[in-house]
PADOKOL-481897 format. One record per residue (C-alpha): residue number from 0; y, x, z. Coordinates in Angstrom, 3 decimals, decimal comma, m for minus. Each point is the difference from the previous one (the first is absolute). Layout:
<atoms>
- NUM  Y  X  Z
...
</atoms>
This chain:
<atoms>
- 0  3,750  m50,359  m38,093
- 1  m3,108  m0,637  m1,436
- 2  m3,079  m0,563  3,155
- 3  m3,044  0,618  m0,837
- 4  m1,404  0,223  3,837
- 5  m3,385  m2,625  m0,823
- 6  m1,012  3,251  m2,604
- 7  0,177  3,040  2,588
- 8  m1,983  1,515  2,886
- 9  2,044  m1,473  3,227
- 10  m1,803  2,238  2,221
- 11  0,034  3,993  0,252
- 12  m2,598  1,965  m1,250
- 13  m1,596  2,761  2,337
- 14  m0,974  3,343  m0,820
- 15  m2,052  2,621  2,116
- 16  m0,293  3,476  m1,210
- 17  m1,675  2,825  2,192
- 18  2,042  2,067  1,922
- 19  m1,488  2,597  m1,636
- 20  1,489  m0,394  m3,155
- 21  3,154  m0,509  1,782
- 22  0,274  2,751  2,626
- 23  m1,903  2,684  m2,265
- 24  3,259  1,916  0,250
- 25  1,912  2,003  2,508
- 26  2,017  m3,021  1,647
- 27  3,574  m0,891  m0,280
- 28  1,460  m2,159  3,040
- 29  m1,676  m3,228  0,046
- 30  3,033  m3,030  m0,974
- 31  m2,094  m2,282  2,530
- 32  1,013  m2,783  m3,068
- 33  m3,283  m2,030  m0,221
- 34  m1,032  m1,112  m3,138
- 35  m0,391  m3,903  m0,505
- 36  m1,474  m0,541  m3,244
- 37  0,829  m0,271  m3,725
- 38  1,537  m2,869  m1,795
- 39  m1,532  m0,287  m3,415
- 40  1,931  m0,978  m2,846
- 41  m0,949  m1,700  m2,936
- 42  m0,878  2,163  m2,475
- 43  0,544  3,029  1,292
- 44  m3,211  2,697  m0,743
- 45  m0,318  3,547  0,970
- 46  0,210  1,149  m3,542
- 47  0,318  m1,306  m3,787
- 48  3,140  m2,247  m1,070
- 49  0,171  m1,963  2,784
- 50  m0,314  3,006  2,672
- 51  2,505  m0,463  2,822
- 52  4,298  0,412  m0,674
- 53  2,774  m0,897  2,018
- 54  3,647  1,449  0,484
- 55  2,354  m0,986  2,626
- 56  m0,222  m2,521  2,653
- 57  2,308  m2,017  1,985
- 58  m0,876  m2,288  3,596
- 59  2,183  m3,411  0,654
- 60  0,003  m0,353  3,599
- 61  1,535  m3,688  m0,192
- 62  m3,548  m0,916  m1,699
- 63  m2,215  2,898  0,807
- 64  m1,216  0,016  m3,523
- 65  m0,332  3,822  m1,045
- 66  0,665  0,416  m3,985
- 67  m1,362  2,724  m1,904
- 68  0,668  1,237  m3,892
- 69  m3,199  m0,687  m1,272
- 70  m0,762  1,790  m3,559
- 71  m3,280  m1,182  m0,803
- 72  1,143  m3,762  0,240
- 73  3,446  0,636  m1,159
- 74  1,717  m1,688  2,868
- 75  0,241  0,160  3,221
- 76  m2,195  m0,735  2,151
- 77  0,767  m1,554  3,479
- 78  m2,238  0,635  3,418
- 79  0,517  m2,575  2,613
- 80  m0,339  2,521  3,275
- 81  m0,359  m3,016  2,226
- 82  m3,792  0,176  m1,121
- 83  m0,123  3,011  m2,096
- 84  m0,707  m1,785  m3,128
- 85  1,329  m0,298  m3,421
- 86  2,432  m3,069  m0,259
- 87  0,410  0,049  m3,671
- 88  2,172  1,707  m2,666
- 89  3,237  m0,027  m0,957
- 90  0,569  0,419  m4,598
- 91  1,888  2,450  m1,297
- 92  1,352  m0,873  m3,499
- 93  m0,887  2,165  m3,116
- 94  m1,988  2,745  2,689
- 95  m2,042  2,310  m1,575
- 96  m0,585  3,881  0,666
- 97  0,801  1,078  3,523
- 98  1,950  m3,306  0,573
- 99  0,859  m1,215  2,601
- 100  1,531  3,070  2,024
- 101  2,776  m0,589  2,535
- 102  m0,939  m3,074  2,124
- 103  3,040  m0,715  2,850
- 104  m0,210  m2,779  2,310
- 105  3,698  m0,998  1,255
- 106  m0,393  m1,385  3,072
- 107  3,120  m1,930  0,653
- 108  0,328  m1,578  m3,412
- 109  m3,655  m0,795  m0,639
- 110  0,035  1,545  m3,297
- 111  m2,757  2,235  m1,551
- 112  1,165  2,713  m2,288
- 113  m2,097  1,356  m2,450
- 114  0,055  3,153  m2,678
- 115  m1,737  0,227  m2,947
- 116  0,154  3,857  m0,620
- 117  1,929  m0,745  m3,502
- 118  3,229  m1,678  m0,001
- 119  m0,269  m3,678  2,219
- 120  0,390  m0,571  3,579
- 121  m1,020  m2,839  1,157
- 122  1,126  m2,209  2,518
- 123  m1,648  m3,049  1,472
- 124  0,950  m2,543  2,374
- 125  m3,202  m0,442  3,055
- 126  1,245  m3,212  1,092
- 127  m0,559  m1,701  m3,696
- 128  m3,637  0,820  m0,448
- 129  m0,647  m0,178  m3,562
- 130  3,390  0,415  m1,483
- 131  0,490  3,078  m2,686
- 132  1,892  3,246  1,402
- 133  3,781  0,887  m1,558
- 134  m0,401  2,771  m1,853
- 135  2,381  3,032  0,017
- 136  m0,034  2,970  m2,528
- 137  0,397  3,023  1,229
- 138  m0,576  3,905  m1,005
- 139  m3,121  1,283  m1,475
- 140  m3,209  m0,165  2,376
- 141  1,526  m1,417  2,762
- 142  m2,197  0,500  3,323
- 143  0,632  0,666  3,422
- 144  2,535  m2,211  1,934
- 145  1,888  m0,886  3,422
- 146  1,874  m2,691  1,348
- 147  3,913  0,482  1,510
- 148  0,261  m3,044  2,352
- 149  3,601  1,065  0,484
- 150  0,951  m0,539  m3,652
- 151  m2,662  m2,460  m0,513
- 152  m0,961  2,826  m3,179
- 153  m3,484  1,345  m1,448
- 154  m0,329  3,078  m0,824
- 155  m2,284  1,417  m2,891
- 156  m0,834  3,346  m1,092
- 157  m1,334  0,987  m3,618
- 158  m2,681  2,402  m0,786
- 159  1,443  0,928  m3,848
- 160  3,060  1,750  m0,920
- 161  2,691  m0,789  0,572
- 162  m0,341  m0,977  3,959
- 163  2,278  m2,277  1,737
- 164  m0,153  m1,684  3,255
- 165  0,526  m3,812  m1,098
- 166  1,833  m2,326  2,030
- 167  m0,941  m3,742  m0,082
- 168  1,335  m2,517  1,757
- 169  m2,025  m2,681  1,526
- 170  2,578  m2,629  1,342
- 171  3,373  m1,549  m0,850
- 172  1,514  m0,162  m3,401
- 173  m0,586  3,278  m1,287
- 174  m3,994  m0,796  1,073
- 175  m2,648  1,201  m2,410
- 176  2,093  2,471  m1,785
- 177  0,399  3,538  m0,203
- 178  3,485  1,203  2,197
- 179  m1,215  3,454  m0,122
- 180  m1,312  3,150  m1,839
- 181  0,070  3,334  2,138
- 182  m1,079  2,768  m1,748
- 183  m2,647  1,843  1,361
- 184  m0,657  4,228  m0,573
- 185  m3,785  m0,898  m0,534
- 186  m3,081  m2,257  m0,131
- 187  m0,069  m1,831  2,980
- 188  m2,241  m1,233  3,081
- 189  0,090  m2,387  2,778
- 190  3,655  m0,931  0,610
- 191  0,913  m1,317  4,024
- 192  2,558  m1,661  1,420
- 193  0,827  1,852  3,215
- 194  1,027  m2,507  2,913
- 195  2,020  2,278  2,211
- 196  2,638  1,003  m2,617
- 197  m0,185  m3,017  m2,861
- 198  m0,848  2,851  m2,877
- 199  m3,028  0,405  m2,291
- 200  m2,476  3,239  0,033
- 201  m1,922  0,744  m2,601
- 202  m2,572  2,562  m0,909
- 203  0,262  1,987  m3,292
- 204  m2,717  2,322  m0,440
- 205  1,641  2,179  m2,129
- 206  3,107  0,374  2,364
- 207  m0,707  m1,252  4,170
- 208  1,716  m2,803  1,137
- 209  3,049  m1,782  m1,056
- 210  2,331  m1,835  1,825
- 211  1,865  m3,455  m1,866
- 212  2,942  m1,282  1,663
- 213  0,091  m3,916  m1,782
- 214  3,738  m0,012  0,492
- 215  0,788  3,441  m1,568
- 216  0,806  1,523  m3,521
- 217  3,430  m0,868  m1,892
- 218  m1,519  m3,448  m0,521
- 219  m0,809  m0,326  3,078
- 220  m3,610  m1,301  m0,546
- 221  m1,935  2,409  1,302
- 222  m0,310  3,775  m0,765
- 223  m1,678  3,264  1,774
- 224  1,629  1,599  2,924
- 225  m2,815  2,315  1,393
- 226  m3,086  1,728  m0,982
- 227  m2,191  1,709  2,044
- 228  m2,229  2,703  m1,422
- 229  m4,012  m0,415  1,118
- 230  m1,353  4,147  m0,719
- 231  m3,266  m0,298  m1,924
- 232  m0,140  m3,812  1,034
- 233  m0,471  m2,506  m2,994
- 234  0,682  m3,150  1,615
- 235  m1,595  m2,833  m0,668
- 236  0,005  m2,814  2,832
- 237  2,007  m0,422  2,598
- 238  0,963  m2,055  2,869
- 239  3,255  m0,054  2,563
- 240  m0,880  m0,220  3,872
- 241  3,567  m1,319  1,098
- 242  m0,479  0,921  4,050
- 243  m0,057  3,748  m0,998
- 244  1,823  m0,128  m3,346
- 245  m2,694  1,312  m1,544
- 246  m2,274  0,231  m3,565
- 247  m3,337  0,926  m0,166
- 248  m0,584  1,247  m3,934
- 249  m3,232  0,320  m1,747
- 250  m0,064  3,186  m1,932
- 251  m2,329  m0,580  m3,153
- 252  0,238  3,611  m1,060
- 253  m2,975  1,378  m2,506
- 254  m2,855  1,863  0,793
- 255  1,344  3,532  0,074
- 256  2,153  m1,244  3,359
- 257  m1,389  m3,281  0,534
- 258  m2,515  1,450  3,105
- 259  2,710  1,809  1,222
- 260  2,583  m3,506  0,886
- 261  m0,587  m2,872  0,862
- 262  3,182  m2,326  1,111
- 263  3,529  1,153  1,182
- 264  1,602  m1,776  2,673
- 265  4,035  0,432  m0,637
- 266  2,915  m0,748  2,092
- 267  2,327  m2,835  m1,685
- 268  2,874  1,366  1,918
- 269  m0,130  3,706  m2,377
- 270  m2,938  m0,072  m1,714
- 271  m2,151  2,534  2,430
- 272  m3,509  0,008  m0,690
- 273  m0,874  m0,755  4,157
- 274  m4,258  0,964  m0,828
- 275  m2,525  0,266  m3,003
- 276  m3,312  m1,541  0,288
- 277  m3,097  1,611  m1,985
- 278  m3,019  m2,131  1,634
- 279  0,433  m1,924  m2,810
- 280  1,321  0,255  m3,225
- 281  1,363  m1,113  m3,717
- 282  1,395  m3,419  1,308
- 283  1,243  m2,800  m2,625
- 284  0,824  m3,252  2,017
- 285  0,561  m0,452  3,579
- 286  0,882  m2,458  2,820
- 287  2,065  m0,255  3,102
- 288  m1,239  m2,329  2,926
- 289  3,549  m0,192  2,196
- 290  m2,209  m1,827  2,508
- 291  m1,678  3,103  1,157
- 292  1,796  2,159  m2,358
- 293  m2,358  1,609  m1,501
- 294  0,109  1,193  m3,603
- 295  m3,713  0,037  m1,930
- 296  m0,323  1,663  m3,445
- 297  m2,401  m0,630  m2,895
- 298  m1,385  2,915  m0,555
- 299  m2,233  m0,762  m2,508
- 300  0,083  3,621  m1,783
- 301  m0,568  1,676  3,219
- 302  m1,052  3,427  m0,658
- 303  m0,290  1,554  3,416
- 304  m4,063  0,860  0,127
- 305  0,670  0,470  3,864
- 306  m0,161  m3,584  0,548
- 307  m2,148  m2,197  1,573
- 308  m0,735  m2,320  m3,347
- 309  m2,079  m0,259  m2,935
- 310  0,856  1,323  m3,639
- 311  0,313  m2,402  m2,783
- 312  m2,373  1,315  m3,061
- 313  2,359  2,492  m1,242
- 314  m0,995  1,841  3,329
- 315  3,336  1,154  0,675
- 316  1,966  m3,025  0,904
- 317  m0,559  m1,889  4,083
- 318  1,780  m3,194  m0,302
- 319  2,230  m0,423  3,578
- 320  1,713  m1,951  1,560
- 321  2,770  2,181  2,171
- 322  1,467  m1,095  3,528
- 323  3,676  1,158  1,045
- 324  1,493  m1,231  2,965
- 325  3,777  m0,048  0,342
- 326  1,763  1,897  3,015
- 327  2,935  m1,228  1,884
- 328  4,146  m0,085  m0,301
- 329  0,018  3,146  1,911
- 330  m2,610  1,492  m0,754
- 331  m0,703  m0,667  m4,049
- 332  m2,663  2,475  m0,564
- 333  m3,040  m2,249  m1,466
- 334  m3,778  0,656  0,729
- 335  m3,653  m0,110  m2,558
- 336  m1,665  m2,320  2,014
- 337  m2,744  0,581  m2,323
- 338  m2,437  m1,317  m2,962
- 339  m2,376  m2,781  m1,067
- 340  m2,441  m0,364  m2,987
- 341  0,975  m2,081  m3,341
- 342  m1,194  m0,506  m2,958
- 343  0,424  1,675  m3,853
- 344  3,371  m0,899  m1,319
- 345  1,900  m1,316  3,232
- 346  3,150  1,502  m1,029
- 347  2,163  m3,265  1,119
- 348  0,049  m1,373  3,118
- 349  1,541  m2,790  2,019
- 350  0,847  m1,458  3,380
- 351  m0,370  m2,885  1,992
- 352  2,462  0,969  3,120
- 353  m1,262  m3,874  1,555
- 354  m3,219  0,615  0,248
- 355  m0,298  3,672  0,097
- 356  m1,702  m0,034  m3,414
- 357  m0,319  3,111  m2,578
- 358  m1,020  m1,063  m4,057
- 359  m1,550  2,594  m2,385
- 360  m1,135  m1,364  m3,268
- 361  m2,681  2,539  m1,499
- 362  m1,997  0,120  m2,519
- 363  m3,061  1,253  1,825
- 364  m1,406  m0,503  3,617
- 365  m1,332  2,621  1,706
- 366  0,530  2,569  m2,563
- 367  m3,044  1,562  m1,301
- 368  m0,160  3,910  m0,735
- 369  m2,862  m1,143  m2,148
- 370  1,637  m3,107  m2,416
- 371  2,956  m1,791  m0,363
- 372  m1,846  m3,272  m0,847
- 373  m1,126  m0,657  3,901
- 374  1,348  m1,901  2,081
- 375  2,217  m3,024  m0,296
- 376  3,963  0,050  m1,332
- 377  2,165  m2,161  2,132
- 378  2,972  0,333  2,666
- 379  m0,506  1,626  2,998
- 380  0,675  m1,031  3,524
- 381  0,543  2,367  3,043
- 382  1,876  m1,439  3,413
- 383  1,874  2,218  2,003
- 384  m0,610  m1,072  3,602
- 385  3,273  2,326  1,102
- 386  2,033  m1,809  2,236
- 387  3,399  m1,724  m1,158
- 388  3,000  0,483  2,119
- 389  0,137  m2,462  2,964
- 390  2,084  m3,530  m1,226
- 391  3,492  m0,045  1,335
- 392  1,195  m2,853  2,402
- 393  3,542  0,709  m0,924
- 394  1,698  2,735  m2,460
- 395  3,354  0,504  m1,434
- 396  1,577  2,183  m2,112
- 397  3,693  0,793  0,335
- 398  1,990  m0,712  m3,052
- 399  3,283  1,880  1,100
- 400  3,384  m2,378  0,258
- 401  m2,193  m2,709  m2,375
- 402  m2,436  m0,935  2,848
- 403  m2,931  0,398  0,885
- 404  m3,684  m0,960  m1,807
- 405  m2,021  m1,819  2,692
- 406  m3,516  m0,308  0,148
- 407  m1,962  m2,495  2,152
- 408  m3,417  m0,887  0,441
- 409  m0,421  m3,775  0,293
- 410  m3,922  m0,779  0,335
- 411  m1,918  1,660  m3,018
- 412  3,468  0,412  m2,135
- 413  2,362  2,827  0,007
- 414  3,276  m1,985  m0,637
- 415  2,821  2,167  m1,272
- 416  3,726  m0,731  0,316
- 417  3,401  1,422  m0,416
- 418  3,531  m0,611  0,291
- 419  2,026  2,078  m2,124
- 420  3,905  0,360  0,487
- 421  2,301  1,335  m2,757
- 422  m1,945  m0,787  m3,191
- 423  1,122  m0,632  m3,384
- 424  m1,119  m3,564  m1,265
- 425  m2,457  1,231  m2,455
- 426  m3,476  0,361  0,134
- 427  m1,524  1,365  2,789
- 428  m3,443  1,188  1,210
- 429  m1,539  1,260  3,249
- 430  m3,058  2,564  m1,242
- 431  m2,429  0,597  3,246
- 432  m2,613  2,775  0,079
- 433  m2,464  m1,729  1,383
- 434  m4,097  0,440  0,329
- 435  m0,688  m0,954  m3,097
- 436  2,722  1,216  m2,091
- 437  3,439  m0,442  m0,786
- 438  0,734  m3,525  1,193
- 439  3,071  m1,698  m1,311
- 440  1,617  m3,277  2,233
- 441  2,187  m2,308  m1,813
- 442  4,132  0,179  0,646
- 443  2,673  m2,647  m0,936
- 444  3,975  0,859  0,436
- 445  2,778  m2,043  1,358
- 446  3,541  1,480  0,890
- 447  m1,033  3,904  0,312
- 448  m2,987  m0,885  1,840
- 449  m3,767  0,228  m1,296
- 450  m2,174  m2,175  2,522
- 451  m3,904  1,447  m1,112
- 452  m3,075  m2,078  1,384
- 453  m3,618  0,055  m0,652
- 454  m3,433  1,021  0,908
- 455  m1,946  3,262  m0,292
- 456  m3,564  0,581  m1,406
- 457  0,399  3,202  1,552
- 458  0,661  1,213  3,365
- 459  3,585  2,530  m0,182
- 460  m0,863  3,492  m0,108
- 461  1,045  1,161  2,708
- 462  2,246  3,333  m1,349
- 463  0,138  m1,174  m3,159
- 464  2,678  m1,476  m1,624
- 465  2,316  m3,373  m0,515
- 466  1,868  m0,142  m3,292
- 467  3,396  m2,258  m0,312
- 468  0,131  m0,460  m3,793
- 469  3,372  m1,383  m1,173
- 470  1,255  m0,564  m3,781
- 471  m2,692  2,417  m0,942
- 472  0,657  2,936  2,305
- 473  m1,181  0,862  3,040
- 474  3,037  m0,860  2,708
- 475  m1,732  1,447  3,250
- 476  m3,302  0,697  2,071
- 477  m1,484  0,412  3,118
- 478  m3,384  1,343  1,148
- 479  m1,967  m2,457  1,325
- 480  m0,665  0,625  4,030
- 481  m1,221  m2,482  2,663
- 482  2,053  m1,799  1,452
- 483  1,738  1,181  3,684
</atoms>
């Protein structure tokens, strides 16, 4: 990584706009998310060649350095969310256009994955600072991506014809190469990797959802089993809440329907849409905070003139952020907790599930009905003071005749442990849905038994899910409870 920290703002920048400007509207629900300042980033501007452009973003909870696609500076940029400041940039070979796209943390691994939105991914190693990525090829305008913990597998959609889901694995011998090519019936979104079944969803505007088993098709590398039609829905993002099994989807439908939708929230388990949201609308990239699971949507098209925030100069756009809180196992149903302002383009957004944190780069803030060239371009940052679920003492999560996943806390750590019974000696992985994510604690085998032993960053979720990954499939799972 290249640091350039000495050449940067460390501190936030405040802004104070009259309320006014902001509440000139009939009011949606208030998000009670208060806003903390903006990061500026070198060069970003409001307008002209240098005017504020990011894609996709991607948090590593093991450094709490936040990386986001950053067009202007081809590469991307990372956000240390310790301080909210910029920490430096990471290069991107041969980037030019809207490069770099997909950005994917992998947690586990350490690795930063990186798309180029023409024919490279790139993969880099975050413990060698400095060292040049591997370099992949893949389809045409490669973008969005995931990360299967079970198979240790990327996944990358492309944006030009013809679309495949590409497989690429990150670890053993086969690492850095291409082990799969699904085909896809359209241009894709934001592909997930669901942790209460082991499959990939994936939004496809043209179509709903899809559903990838990894271990189907005659190859048996992967291939479509479900799909899931969303009426009048053009998904964009997504995100999976694993206590409820369900996906909130941002519809980013045009403006003949576009005031009429706003997200679907869809059963996993059948594909019902459970609720549609209008308060806000025309939704691009989202986040999901499993802390407090909540989902928050960058809204930055909004077009709902009922709102409580400013238009950008076209007069017809109110940049939002959008609050949705999860509901329960037995009771799935989510809620609009409600709205707060942004800024003109804050389309993407990102979260910081340790500290609560929401990032929305923009190109303008406030917005000004009057000129796009006020203001100041930078990231956004909102905290959510919602409360996370209370930290477990002790949790487990029966793993039928295998065992059981134990979880303990021991001071300030969460230490995780296992003893499985009746495993093949092959490689084997314990995947925890915890508070910050999917969480995955190192195995090793010995006589058809896995012995799995580590610490959390995360507290368990309680109802979510523990994943026993073994030779690449998923051998059993248990929702995580505490402990009796």
């Amino acid at each position: 990584m290249t640091t350039t920290r000495g050449q940067v703002c460390p501190v936030l920048t405040f802004l104070v706009f009259s309320a006014g400007a902001m509440f000139g509207q009939v009011a949606t629900p208030d998000a009670g998310i208060s806003y903390q300042g903006l990061i500026p980033v070198p060069p970003w501007t409001t307008t002209g060649a240098t005017a504020e452009s990011v894609d996709l973003s991607s948090f590593n909870p093991v450094t709490q350095i936040l990386y986001y696609a950053d067009h202007v500076n081809h590469a991307v940029v990372a956000i240390d969310t310790r301080t909210n400041s910029i920490w430096g940039w990471v290069p991107v070979p041969n980037c030019t256009g809207s490069c770099p796209s997909g950005v994917l943390v992998v947690p586990d691994l350490q690795i930063l994955v990186v798309t180029d939105r023409a024919t490279h991914v790139y993969i880099y190693d975050l413990t060698l600072a400095g060292s040049p990525p591997a370099a992949v090829t893949g389809p045409t305008a490669v973008d969005e991506l995931d990360y299967d913990p079970i198979h240790h597998r990327v996944y990358v959609g492309n944006t030009t014809a013809p679309y495949f889901l590409t497989g690429i694995d990150l670890l053993g011998r086969t690492a850095n190469t291409v082990v799969a090519s699904i085909p896809l019936p359209g241009a894709p979104e934001q592909a997930r990797f669901n942790p209460v079944d082991g499959l990939d969803y994936l939004t496809i505007p043209s179509v709903g959802i899809v559903v990838v088993d990894p271990d189907a098709g005659s190859a048996g590398t992967g291939a479509i089993v479900t799909t899931y039609t969303l009426t009048g829905c053009s998904g964009n993002g997504n995100w999976i809440d694993p206590v409820t099994n369900t996906m909130l989807v941002g519809c980013n439908n045009g403006a003949a329907t576009q005031s009429k939708l706003g997200e679907f929230l869809v059963s996993l388990v059948d594909g019902t849409v459970l609720a549609q949201f209008p308060g806000v609308n025309t939704d691009d990239v989202m986040g999901f905070n499993p802390g407090n699971r909540r989902w928050y949507t960058a809204s930055g098209s909004n077009t709902n003139n009922g709102g409580k925030c400013p238009s950008t100069n076209t007069g017809t756009v109110y940049p939002a952020v959008g609050v949705f809180a999860a509901g329960t196992a037995s009771a799935p149903m989510g809620t609009f907790v409600g709205a707060a302002c942004s800024g003109r383009g804050g389309s993407t957004l990102a979260v910081d599930p340790i500290h609560n944190n929401v990032f929305v780069p923009v190109a303008q803030y406030p917005p000004d009905p009057a000129s796009n060239a006020t203001g100041a371009a930078g990231i956004l940052v909102f905290h959510d003071p919602s409360p996370t679920e209370t930290t477990p003492a002790h949790s487990t999560a029966p793993l039928g005749t295998y065992g059981t996943a134990d979880f303990l806390l021991q001071g300030r750590a969460m230490a995780a442990t296992a003893v499985l019974k009746g495993v093949p000696d092959q490689g084997t992985e314990l995947v925890v849905t915890t508070t910050v994510g999917n969480e995955v604690v190192p195995c090793f085998e010995f006589s058809g038994q896995a012995y799995c032993i580590g610490s959390l960053i995360g507290d368990p979720l309680m109802g979510g899910m523990a994943l026993v990954g073994s030779g690449t499939k998923v051998l059993t799972k248990g929702k995580i409870a505490l402990a009796k």
